[in-house]
C-alpha positions in Angstrom: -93.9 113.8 9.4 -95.2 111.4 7.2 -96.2 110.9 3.6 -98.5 108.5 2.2 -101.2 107.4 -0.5 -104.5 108.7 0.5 -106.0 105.5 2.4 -108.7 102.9 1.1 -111.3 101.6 3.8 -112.5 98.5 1.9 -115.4 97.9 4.8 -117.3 100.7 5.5 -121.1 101.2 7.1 -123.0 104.4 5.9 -125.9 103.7 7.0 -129.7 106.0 5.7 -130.8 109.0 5.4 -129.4 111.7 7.6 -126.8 109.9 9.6 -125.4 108.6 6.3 -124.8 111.9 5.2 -122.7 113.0 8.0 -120.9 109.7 8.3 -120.0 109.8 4.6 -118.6 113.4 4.6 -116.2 112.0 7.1 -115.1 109.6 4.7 -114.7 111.9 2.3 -112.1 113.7 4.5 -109.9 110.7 4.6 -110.1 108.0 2.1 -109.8 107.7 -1.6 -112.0 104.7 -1.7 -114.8 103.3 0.6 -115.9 99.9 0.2 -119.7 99.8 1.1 -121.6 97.4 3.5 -125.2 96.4 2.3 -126.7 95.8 5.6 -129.5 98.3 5.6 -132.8 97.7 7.7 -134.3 96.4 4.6 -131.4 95.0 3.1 -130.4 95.7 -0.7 -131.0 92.3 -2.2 -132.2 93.8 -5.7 -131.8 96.2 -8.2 -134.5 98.9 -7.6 -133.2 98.8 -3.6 -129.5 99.3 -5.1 -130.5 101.8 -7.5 -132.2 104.2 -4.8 -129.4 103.3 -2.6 -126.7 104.0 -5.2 -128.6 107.5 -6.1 -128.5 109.0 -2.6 -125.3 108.3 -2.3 -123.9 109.3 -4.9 -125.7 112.6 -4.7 -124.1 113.4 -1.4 -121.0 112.3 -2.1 -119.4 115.9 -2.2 -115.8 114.4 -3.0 -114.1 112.7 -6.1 -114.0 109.4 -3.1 -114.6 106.4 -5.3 -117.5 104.4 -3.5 -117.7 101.0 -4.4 -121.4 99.3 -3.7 -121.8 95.9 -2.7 -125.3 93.6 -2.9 -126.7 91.7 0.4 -126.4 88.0 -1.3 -129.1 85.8 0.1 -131.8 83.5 -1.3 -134.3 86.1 -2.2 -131.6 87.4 -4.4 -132.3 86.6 -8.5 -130.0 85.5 -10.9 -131.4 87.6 -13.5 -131.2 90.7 -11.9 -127.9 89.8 -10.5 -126.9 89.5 -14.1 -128.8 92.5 -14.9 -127.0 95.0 -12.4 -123.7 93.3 -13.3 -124.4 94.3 -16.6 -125.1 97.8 -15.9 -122.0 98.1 -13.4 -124.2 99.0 -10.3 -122.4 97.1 -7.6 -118.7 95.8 -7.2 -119.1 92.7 -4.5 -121.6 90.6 -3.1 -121.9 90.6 0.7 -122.5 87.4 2.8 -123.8 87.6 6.4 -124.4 84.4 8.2 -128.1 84.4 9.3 -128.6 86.1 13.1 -124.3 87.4 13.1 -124.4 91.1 13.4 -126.3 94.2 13.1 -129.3 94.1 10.6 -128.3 90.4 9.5 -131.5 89.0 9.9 -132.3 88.2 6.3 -128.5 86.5 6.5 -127.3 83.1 5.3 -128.3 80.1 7.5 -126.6 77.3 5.2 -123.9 78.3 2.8 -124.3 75.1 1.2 -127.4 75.8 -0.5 -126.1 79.5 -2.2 -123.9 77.3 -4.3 -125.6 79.0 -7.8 -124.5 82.2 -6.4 -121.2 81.5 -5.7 -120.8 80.1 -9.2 -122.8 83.1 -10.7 -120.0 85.4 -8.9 -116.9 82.7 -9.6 -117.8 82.9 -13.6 -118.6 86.8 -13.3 -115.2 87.6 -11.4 -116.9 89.1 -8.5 -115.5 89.2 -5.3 -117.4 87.5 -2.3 -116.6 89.3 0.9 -118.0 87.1 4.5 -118.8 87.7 7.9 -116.6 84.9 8.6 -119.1 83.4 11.8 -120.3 80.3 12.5 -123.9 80.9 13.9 -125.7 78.3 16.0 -127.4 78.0 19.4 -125.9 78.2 22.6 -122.3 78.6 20.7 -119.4 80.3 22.1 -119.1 83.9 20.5 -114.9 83.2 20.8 -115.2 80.2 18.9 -117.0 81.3 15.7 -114.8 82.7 13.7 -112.5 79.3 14.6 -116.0 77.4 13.3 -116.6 79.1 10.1 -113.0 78.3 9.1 -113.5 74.7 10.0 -117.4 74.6 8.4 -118.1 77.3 5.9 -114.9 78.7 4.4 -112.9 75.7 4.1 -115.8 74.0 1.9 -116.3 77.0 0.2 -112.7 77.4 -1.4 -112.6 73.7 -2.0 -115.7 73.7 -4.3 -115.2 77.2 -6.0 -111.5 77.1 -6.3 -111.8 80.8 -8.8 -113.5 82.6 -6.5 -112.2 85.6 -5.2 -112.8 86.0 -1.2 -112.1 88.3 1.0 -112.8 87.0 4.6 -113.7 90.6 6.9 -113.0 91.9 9.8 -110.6 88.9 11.3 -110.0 88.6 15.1 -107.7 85.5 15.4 -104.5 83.5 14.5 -106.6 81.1 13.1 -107.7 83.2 10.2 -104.5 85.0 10.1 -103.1 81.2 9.2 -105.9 80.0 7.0 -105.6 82.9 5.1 -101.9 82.2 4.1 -102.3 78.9 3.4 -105.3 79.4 0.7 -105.1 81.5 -2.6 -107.4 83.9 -3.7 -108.2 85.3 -0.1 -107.6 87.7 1.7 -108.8 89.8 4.7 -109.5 93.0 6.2 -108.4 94.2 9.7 -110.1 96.7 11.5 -108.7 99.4 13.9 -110.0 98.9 17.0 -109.4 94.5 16.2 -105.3 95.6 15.9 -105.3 97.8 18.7 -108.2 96.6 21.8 -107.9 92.8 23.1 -109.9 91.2 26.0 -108.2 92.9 28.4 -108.7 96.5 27.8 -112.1 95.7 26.4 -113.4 94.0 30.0 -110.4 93.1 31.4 -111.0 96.3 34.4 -114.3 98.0 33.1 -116.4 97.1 30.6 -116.6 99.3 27.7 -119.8 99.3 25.5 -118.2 101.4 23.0 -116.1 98.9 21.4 -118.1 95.9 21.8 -118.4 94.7 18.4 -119.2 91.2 16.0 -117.0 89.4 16.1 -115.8 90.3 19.3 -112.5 91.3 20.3 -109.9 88.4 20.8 -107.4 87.7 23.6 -104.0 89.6 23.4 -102.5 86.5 21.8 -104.8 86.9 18.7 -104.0 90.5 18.9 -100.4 90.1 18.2 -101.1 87.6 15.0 -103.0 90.4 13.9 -100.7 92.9 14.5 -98.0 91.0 13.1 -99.9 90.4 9.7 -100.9 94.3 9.3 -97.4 95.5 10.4 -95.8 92.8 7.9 -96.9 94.5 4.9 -98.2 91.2 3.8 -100.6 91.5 0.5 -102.9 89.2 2.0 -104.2 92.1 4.8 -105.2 95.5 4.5 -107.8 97.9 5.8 -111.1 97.6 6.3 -112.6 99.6 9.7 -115.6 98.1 9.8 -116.5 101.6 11.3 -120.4 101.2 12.3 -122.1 104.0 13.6 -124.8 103.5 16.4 -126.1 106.8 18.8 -125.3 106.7 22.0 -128.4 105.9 23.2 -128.1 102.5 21.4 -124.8 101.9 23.2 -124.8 102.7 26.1 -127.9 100.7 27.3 -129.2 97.2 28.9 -129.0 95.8 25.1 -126.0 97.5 23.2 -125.8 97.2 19.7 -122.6 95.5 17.9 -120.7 98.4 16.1 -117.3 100.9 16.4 -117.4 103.9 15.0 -113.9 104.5 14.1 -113.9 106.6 10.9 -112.9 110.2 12.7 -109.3 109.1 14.0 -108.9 105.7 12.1 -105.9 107.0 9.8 -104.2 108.9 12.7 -104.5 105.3 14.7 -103.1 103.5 11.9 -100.1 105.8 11.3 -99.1 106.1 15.0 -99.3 102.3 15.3 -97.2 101.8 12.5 -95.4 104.4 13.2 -94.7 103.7 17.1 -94.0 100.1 15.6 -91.0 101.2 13.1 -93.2 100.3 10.0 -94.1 103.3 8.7 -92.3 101.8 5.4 -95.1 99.4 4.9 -98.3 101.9 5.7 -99.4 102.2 2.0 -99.2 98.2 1.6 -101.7 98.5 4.6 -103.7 101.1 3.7 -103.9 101.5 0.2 -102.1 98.5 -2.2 -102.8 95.4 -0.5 -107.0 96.3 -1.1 -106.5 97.8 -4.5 -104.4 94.6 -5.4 -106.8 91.8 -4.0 -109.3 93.7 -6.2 -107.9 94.9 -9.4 -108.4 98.3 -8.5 -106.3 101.1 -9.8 -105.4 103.7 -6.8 -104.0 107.7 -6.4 -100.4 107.4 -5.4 -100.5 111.4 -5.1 -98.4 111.7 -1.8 -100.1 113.4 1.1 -98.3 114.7 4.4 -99.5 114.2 8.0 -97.8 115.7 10.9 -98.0 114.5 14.5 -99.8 116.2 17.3 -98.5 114.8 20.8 -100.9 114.4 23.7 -103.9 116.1 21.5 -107.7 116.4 22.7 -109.3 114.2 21.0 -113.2 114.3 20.2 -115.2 111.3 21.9 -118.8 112.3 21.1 -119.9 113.7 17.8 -123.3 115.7 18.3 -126.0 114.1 15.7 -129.4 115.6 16.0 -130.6 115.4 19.5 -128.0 112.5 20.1 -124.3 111.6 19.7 -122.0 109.3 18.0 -119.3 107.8 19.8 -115.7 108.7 18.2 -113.3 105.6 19.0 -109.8 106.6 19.2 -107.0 104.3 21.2 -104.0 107.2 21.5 -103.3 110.3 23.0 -101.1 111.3 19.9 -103.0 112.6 16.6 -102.2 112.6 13.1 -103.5 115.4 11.0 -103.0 116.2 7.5 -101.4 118.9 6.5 
């Protein structure tokens, strides 16, 4: 048995409509906080795209979950009514996508250079600026962006807007584990399936569509800095799934959409790892302090028990409609509350 904080996921994708209400009663079932992405098909660059957003939301959340909004920060985005919904508390962090980086990013950032207004409209304001940390440009190597944004983007960024608090997503390699050490006021999420999948079992024998995602998985060698940074209890990493549902129809095709939907087993993968790894000590560092921390956030530290379930039958497809999402889950054990 185990007792922990209910966990934050400080990188979550809803998505619209119908499939965002069944994704976010999933949520409800397991976090205390869900930090939201902004990458809708039309994108939530303003206040009366928020506002709707924020309402639908809100009215299906069917939980006390604190959801915490974030706006899509590009050039069509308006100082005034950035100032405006800061005023009126309507989101918590602006959302950078590099132009052409992942799904629905194509209203992103081609040159971070020239959103240096926003970043000191969010550096005076105390907002946090979270980043697809990819370098985007043609005929680049997909393993070698994340390496390039350090090198081109982020390390000019935190030069020039030295009060700005970052928080670099969803990090696949050494090279951000490292940078991230190195620089105050950033941090950075780790996803489930980043800690757990490498090169190997992602292609290494068959391919498998279902956890091809931006960026993509690294080489074992990553893996292990990875690993070693969650498992460390280091306030500098915590949680963030990046869970992004797509049908299957959408996966398993000639042109697969980037995405895991991890949400379903993504606590019960978390606590076996760390678990299986002797550091079930540092699981609410992970899961719950490290985020609240980085962002100032008070959290419930209401303890909740989950037993283990060895060699349990997990759910792969979730029925949706006339479709199915695809459940990703790396163990045969399963951790359920009690």
């Amino acid at each position: 048995m185990l007792k922990i904080f209910k966990p934050c996921d400080f990188h979550v994708h809803l998505r619209e409509g119908q499939l965002l209400k069944y994704v976010l009663k999933e949520n409800n079932k397991n976090f205390q906080k869900i930090l939201v992405m902004p990458n809708l098909i039309k994108p939530i660059t303003n206040k009366n795209i928020l506002s709707k957003y924020r309402s639908f939301v809100l009215n299906n959340n069917n939980n006390n979950t604190e959801i915490l909004f974030t706006i899509y920060l590009n050039q069509d985005c308006s100082i005034i009514d950035l100032k405006n919904m800061v005023n009126e508390k309507l989101f918590f962090a602006a959302k950078l996508y590099p132009l052409h980086a992942t799904t629905n990013s194509s209203s992103g950032v081609k040159d971070i250079k020239k959103m240096s207004k926003y970043f000191e409209f969010l550096e005076n304001n105390k907002i946090p600026l979270c980043l697809h940390g990819e370098h985007i440009h043609e005929n680049d190597d997909p393993y070698e962006r994340e390496k390039r944004f350090l090198d081109f983007e982020l390390s000019w960024l935190v030069k020039n807007f030295k009060g700005l608090k970052i928080t670099l997503e969803h990090i696949t390699t050494k090279d951000s584990v490292d940078f991230v050490k190195s620089h105050k006021n950033i941090a950075a999420t780790i996803t489930t399936h980043h800690l757990l999948e490498n090169t190997n079992t992602f292609l290494g024998n068959f391919l498998r569509p279902e956890i091809f995602c931006k960026p993509v998985i690294k080489s074992v060698n990553h893996q292990k800095s990875l690993l070693n940074a969650a498992l460390s209890g280091n306030s500098k990493f915590f949680f963030g799934s990046d869970s992004a549902p797509h049908l299957k129809n959408r996966k398993f095709n000639e042109f697969c959409c980037a995405g895991v939907y991890s949400t379903k087993y993504s606590v019960s993968n978390i606590l076996e790892l760390f678990y299986t790894s002797k550091k079930s000590n540092n699981l609410n560092k992970f899961l719950t302090i490290n985020g609240c921390k980085h962002y100032n956030l008070k959290f419930d530290n209401t303890l909740i028990s989950y037993s283990r379930k060895k060699d349990f039958t997990f759910k792969k497809y979730s029925k949706f409609k006339n479709d199915s999402l695809i459940n990703y889950n790396h163990f045969k054990n399963y951790w359920s509350k009690n």
